[in-house]
Residue frames as a rotation matrix with the C-alpha (Angstrom) as fourth column:
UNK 1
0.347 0.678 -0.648 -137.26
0.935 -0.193 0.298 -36.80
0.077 -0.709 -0.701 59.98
UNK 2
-0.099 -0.287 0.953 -137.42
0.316 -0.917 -0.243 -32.90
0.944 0.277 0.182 60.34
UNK 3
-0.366 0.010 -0.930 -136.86
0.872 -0.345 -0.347 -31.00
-0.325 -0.939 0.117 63.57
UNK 4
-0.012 0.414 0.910 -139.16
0.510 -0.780 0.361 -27.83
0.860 0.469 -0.202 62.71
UNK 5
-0.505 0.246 -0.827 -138.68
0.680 -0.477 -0.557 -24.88
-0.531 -0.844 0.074 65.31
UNK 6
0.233 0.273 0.933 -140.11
0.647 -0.760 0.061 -21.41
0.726 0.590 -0.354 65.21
UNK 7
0.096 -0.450 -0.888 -138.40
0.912 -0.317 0.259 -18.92
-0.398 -0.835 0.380 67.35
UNK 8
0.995 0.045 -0.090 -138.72
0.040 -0.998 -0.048 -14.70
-0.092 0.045 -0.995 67.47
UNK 9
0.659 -0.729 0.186 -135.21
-0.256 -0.450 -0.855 -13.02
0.707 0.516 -0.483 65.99
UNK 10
0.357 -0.069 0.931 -134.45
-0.829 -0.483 0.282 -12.41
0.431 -0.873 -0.230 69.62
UNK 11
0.782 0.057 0.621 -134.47
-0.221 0.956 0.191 -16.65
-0.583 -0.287 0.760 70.46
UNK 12
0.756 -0.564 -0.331 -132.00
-0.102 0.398 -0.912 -17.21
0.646 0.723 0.244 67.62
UNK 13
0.605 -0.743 -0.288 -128.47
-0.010 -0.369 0.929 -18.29
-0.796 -0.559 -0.230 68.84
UNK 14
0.012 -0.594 -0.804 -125.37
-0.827 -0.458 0.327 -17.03
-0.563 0.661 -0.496 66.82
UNK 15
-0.848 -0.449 0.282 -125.12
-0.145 0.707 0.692 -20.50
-0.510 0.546 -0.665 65.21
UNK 16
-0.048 0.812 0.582 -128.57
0.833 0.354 -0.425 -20.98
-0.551 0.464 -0.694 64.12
UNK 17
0.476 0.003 -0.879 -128.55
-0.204 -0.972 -0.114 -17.04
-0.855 0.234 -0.462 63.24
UNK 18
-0.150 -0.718 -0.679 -125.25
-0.895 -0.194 0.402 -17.75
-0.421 0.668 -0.614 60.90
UNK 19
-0.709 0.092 0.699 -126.74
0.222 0.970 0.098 -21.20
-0.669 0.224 -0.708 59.76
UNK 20
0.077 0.994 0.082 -129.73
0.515 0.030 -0.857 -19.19
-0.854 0.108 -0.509 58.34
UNK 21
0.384 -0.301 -0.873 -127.96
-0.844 -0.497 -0.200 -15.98
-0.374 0.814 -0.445 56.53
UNK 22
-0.393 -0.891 -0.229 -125.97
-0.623 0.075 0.779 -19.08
-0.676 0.449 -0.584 55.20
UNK 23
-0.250 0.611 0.751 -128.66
0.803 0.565 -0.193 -21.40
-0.542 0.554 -0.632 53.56
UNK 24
0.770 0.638 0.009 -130.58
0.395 -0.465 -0.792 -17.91
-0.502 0.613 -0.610 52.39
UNK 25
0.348 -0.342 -0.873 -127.25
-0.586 -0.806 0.083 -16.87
-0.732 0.482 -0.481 50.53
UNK 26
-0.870 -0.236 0.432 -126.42
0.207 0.619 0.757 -20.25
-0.446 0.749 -0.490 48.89
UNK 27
-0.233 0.727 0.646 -129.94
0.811 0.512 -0.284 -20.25
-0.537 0.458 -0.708 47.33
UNK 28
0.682 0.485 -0.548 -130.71
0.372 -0.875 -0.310 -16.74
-0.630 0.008 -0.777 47.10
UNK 29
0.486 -0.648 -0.586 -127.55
-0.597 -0.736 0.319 -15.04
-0.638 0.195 -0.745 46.16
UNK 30
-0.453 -0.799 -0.395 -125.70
-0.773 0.130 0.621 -17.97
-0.445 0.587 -0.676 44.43
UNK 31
-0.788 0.266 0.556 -127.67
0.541 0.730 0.418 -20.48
-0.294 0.630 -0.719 42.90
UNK 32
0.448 0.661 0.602 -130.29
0.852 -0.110 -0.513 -17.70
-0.273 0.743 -0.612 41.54
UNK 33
-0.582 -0.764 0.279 -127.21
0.814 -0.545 0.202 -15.65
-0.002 0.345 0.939 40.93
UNK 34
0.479 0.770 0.422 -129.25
0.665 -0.632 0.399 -13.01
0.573 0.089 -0.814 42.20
UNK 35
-0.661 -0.621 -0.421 -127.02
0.685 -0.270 -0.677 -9.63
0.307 -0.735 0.604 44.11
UNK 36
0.286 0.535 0.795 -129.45
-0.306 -0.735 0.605 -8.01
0.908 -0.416 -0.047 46.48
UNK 37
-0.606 -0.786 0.122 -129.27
-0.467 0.228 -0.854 -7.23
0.644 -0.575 -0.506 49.62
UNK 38
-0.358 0.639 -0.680 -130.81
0.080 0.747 0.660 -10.02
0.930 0.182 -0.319 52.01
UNK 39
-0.317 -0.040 -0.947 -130.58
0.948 -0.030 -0.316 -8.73
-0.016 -0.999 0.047 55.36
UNK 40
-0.425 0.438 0.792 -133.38
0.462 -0.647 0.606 -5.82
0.778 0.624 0.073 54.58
UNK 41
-0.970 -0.206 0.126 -133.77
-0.031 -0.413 -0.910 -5.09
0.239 -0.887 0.395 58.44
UNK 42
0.419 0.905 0.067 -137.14
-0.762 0.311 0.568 -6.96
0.493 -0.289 0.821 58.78
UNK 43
0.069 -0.046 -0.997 -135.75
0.196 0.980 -0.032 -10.27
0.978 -0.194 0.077 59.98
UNK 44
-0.965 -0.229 -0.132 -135.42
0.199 -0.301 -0.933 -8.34
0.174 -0.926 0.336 63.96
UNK 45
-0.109 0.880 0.462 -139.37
-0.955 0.036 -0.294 -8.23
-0.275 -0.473 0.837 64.16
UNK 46
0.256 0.530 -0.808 -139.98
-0.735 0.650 0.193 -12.15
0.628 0.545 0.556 62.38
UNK 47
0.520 0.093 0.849 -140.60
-0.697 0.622 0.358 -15.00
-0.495 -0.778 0.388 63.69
UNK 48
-0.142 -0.624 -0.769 -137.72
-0.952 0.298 -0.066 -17.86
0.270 0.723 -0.636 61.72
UNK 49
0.875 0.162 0.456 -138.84
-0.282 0.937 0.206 -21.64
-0.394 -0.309 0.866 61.02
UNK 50
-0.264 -0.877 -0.402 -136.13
-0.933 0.337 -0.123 -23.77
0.243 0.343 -0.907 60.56
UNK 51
0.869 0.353 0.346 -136.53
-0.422 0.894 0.149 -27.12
-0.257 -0.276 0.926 59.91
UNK 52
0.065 -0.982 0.178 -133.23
-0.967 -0.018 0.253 -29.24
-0.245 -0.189 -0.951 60.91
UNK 53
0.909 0.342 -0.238 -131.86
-0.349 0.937 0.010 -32.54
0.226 0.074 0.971 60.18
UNK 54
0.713 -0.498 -0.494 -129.26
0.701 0.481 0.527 -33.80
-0.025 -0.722 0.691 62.61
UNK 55
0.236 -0.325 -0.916 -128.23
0.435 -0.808 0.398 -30.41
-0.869 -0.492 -0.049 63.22
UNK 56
-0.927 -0.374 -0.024 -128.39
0.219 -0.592 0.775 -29.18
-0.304 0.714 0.631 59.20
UNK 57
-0.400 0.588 -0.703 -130.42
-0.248 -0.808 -0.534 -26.83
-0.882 -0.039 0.469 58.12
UNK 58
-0.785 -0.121 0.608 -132.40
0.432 0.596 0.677 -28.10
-0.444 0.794 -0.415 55.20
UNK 59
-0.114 0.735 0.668 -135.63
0.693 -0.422 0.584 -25.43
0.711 0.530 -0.462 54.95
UNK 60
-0.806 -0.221 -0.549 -136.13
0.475 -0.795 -0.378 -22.11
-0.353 -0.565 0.746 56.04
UNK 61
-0.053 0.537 0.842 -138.97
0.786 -0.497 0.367 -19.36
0.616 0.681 -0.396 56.19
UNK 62
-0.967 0.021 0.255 -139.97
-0.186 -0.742 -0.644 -16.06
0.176 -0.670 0.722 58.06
UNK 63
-0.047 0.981 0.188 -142.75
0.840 -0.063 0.540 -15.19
0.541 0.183 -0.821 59.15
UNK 64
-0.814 -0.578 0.056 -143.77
0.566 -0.812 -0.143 -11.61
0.128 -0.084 0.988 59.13
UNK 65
-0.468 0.614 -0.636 -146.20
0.630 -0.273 -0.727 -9.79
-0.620 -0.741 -0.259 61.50
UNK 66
0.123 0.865 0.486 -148.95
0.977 -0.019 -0.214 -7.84
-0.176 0.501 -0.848 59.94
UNK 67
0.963 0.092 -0.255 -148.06
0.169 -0.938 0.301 -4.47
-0.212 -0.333 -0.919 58.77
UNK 68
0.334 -0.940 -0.063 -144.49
-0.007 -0.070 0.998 -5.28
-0.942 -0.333 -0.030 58.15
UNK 69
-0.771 -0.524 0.363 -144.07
0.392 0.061 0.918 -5.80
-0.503 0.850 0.158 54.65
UNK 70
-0.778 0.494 0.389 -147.95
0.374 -0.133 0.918 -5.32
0.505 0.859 -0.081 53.44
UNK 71
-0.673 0.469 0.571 -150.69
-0.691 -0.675 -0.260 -2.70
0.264 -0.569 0.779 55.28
UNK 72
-0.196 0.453 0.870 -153.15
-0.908 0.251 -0.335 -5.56
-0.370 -0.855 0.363 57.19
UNK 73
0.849 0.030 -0.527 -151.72
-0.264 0.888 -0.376 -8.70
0.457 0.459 0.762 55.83
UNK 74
0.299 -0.877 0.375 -148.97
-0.577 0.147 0.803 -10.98
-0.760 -0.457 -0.463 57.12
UNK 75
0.382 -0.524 -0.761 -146.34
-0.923 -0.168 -0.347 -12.57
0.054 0.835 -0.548 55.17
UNK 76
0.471 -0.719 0.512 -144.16
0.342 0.684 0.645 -15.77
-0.813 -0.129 0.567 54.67
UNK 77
0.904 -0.345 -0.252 -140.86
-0.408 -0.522 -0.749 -15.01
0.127 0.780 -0.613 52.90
UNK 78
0.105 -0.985 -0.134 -137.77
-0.989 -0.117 0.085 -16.20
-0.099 0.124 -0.987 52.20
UNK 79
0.792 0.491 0.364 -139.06
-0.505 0.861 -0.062 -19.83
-0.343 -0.135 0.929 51.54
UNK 80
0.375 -0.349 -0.859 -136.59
-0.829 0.290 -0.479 -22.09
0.416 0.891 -0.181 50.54
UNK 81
0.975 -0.028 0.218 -135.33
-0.044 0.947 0.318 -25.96
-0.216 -0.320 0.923 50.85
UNK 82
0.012 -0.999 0.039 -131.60
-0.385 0.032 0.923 -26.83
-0.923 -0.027 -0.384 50.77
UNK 83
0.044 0.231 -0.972 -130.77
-0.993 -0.098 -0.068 -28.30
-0.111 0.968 0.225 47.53
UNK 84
-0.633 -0.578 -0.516 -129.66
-0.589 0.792 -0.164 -31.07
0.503 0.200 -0.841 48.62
UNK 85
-0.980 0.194 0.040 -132.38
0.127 0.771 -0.625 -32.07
-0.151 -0.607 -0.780 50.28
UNK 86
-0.280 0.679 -0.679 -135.17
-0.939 -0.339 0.048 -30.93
-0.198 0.651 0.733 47.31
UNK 87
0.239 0.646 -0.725 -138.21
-0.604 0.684 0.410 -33.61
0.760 0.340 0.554 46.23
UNK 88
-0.656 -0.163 -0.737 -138.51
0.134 0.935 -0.327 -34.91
0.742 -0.314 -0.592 49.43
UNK 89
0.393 0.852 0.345 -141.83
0.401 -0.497 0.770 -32.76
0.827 -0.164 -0.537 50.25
UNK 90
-0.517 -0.011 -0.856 -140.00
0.701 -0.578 -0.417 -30.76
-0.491 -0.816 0.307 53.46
UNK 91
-0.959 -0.274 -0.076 -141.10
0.270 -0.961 0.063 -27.75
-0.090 0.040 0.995 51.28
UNK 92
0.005 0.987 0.162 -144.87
0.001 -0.162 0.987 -28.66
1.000 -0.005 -0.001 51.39
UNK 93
0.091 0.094 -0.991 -144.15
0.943 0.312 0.116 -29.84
0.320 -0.946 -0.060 55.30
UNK 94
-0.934 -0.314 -0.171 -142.46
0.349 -0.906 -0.239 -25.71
-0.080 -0.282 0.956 55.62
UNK 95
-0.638 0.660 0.397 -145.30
-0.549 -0.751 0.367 -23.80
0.540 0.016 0.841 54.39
UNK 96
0.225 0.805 -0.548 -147.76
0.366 0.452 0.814 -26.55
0.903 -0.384 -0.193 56.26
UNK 97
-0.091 -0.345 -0.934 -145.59
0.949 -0.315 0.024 -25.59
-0.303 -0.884 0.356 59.80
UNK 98
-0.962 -0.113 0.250 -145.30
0.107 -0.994 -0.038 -21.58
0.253 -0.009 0.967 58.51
UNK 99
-0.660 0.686 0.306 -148.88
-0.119 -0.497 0.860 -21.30
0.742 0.531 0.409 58.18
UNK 100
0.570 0.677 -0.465 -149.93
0.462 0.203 0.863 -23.07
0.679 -0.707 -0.197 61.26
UNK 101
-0.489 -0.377 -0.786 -147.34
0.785 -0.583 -0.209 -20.71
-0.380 -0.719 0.581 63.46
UNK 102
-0.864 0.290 0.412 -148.85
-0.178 -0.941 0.289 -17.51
0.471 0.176 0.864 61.32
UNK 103
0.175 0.978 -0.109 -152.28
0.315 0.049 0.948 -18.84
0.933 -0.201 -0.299 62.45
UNK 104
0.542 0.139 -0.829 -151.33
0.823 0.108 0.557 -19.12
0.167 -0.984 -0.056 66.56
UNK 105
-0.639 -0.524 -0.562 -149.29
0.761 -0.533 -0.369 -15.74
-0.106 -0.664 0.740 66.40
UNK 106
-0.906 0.378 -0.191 -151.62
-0.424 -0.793 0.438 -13.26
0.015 0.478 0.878 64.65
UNK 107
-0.274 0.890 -0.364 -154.94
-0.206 -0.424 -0.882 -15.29
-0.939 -0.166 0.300 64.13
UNK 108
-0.160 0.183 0.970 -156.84
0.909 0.409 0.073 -16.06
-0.384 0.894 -0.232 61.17
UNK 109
0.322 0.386 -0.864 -155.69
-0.034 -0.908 -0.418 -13.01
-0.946 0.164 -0.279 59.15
UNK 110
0.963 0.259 0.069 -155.23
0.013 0.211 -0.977 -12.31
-0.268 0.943 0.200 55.81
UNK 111
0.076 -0.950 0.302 -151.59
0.227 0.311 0.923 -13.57
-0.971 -0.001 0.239 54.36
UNK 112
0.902 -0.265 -0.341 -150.31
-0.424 -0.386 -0.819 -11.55
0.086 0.884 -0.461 51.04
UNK 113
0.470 -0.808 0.355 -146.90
0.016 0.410 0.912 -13.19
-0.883 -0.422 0.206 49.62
UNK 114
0.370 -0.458 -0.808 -144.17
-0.910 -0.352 -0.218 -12.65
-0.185 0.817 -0.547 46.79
UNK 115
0.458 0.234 0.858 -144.10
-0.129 0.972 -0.196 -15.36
-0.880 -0.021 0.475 45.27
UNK 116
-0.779 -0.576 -0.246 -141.11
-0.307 0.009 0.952 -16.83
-0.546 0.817 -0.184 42.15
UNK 117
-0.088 0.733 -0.675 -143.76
-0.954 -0.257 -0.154 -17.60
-0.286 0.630 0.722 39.36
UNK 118
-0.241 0.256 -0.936 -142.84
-0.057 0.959 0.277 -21.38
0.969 0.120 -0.217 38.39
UNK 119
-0.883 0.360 -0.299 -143.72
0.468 0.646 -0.603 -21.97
-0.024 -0.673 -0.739 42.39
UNK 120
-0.560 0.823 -0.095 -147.57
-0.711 -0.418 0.566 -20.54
0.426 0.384 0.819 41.19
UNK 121
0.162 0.891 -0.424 -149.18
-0.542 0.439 0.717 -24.09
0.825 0.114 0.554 41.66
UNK 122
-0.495 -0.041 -0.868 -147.31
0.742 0.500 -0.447 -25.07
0.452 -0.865 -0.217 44.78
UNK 123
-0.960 0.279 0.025 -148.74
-0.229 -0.732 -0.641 -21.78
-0.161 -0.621 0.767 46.30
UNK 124
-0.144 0.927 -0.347 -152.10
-0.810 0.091 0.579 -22.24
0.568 0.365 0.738 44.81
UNK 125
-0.244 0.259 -0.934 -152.09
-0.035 0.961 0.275 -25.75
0.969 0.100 -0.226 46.48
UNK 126
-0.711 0.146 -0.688 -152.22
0.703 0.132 -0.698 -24.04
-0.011 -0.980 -0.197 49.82
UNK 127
0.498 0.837 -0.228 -155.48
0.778 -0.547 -0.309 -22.12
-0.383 -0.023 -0.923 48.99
UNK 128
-0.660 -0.477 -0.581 -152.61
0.036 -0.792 0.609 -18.64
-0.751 0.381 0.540 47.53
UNK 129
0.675 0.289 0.679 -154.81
0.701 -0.538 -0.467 -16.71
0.231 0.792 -0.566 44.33
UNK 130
-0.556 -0.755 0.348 -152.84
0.831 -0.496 0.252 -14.51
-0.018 0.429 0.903 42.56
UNK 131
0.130 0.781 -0.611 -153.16
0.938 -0.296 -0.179 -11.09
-0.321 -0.550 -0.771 43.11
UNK 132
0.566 -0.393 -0.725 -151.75
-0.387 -0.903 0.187 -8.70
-0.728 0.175 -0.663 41.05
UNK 133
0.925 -0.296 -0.239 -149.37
-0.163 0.260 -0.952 -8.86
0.344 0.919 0.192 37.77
UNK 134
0.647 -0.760 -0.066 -146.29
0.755 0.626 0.195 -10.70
-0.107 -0.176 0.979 37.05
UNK 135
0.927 -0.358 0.115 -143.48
-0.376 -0.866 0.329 -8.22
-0.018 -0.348 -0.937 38.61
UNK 136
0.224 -0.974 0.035 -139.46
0.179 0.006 -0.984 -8.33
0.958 0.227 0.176 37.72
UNK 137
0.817 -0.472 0.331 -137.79
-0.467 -0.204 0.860 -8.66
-0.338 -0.858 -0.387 41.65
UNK 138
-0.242 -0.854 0.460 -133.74
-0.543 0.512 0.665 -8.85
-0.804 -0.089 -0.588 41.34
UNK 139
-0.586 -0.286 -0.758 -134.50
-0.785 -0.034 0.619 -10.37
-0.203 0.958 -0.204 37.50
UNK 140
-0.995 0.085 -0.051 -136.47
0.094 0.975 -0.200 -13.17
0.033 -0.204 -0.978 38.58
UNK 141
-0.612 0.729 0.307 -140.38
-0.087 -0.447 0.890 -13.45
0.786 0.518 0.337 37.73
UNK 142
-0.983 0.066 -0.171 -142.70
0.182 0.469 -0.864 -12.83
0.023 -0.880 -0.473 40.26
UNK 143
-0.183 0.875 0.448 -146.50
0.043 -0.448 0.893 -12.35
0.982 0.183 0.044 41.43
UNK 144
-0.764 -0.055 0.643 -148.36
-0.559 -0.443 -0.701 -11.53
0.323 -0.895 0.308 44.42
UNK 145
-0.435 0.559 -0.706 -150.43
0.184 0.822 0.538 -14.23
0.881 0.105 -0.461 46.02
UNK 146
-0.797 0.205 0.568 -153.31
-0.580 -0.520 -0.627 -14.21
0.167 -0.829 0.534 49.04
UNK 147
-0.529 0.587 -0.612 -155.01
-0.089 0.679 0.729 -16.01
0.844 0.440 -0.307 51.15
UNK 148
-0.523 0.401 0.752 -157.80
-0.761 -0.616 -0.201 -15.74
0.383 -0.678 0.627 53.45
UNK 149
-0.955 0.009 0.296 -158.80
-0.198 0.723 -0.661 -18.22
-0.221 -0.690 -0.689 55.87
């Protein structure tokens, strides 16, 4: 069972805060051996799901207000499932919870997202078309995906 919040920067406390940079740097930074920085001074306007299991963190996204990353589109970023707790569908259950908070903060607007290329047909399963060519981010292939309600 998952405990899924969503809560504005501001709502975070310091543990959940330092529970988050720490999941997005095991995955990010050391298992896709990737050095960028991750704290890009957007996460103080997003809204942060976190979906817990007896008080570990096991999937994480943002979710970013129109205008913040892409000119009238909102975002989900920083998707990712613990490893240790991969193929056990939290990471369809995340984007099913991101997408219904993006809906009740902003509305049925249009959602643009950077997306890793092998996750193409999980995105595609939530209605995502590719939008643009396949783009080098931090060495790792990507594309741009959108989707309109």
């Amino acid at each position: 069972m998952i405990d899924w919040q969503c809560k504005k920067f501001s709502e975070l406390t310091p543990e959940e805060l330092y529970k988050i940079l720490q999941i997005r740097n095991e995955v990010f930074i050391v298992e896709q051996t990737c050095a960028y920085q991750d704290c890009d001074g957007k996460d103080l306007n997003c809204w942060h799901i976190t979906g817990w299991n007896e008080n570990i963190l096991i999937a994480y996204s943002r979710i970013l207000p129109p205008g913040l990353s892409y000119p009238e589109a909102a975002s989900i970023g920083r998707v990712l499932t613990s490893p240790s707790f991969r193929g056990r569908e939290a990471g369809k259950q995340l984007i099913t919870y991101s997408l219904k908070n993006l809906y009740n903060l902003f509305g049925e607007v249009k959602i643009i997202i950077g997306a890793q290329l092998y996750l193409k047909k999980f995105y595609e399963s939530f209605h995502f078309t590719q939008c643009g060519h396949i783009y080098l981010e931090d060495g790792i292939e990507h594309i741009h995906m959108e989707k309109f309600v």
